[in-house]
C-alpha positions as CSV (number, residue, x, y, z in Angstrom):
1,X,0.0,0.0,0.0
2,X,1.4,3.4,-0.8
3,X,1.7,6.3,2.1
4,X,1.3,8.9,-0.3
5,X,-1.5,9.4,-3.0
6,X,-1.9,12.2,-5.3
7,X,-5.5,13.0,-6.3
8,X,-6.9,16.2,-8.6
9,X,-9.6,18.5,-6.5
10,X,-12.4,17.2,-8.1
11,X,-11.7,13.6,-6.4
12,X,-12.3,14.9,-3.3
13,X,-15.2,15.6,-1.1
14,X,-14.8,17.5,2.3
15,X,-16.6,15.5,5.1
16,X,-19.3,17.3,6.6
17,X,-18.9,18.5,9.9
18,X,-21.4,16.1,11.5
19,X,-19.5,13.3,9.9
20,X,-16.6,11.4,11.8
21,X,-13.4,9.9,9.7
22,X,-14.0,6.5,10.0
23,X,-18.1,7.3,8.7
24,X,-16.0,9.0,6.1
25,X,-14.0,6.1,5.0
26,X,-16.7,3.4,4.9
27,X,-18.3,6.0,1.9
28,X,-16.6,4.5,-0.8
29,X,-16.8,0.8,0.1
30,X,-20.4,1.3,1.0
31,X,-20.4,3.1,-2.3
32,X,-19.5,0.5,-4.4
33,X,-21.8,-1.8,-2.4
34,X,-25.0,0.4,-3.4
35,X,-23.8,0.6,-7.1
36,X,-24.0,-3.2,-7.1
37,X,-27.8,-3.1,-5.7
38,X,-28.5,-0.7,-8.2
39,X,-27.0,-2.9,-11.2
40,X,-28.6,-6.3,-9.9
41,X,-31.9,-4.9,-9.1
42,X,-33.1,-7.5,-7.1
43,X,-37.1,-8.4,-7.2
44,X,-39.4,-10.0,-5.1
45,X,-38.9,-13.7,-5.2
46,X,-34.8,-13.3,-6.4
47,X,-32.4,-15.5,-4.1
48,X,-29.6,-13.5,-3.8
49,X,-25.6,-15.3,-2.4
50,X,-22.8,-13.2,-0.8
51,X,-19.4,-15.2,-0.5
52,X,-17.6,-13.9,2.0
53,X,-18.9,-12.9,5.7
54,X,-16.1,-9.9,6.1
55,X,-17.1,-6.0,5.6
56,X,-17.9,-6.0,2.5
57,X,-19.9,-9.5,2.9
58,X,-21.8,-8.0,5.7
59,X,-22.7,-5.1,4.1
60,X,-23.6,-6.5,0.7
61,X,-26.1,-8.8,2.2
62,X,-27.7,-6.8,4.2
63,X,-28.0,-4.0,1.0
64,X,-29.7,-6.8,-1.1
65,X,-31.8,-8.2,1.6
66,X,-33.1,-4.4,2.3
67,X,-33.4,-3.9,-1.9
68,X,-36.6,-6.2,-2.1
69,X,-35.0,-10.2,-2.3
70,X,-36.8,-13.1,-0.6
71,X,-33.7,-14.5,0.3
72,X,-30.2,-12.4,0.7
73,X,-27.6,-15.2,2.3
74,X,-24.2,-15.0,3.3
75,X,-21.3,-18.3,3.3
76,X,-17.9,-17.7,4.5
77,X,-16.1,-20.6,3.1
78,X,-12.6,-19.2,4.9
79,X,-13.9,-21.0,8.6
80,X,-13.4,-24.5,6.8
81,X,-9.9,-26.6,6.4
82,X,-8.7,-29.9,6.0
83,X,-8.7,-30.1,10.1
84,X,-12.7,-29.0,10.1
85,X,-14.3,-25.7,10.9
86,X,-12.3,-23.3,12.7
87,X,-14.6,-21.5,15.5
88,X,-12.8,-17.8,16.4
C-alpha cells in the first residue's frame, strides 16, 4: 500500500462536519456496495448469495436483503480446512 496518494480536487469531497473519519472512510466501500444493488436490481422472489462474511460480505447482504430479495444469504467458506471448521 502506498503512504502517499496524489489525487486532482475534483476527487475529493470535504466530510461534513457532522461526519466522523471513520463514517467518512466506509463512503466509498459502501459506495460501491449500493452501485452493485442498483446494477442487480433484485425483485421479489430473487435469491440472492454473498461469498464472503467480512465488511464487504456483511454489508452487501444486508443492502440486497433491504433492496426487495426473498432471500439475501451469506457463506464464509474461509472457517473450513482440511482439520474441520475453525470457530474464532
Amino acid at each position: 500500500m502506498a503512504e502517499y496518494m496524489i489525487w486532482r480536487p475534483d476527487q475529493l469531497f470535504q466530510l461534513p462536519e457532522s461526519a466522523s473519519l471513520p463514517h467518512g472512510c466506509l463512503s466509498e466501500p459502501v459506495s460501491v456496495r449500493a452501485r452493485m444493488v442498483d446494477k442487480l436490481r433484485p425483485k421479489t422472489g430473487d435469491q440472492v448469495l454473498a461469498c464472503g462474511a467480512g465488511p464487504t460480505g456483511l454489508n452487501a447482504t444486508r443492502l440486497l436483503a433491504r433492496a426487495g430479495g426473498d432471500s439475501a444469504d451469506l457463506v464464509e467458506p474461509a472457517i473450513f480446512s482440511a482439520s474441520g471448521p475453525q470457530i474464532a
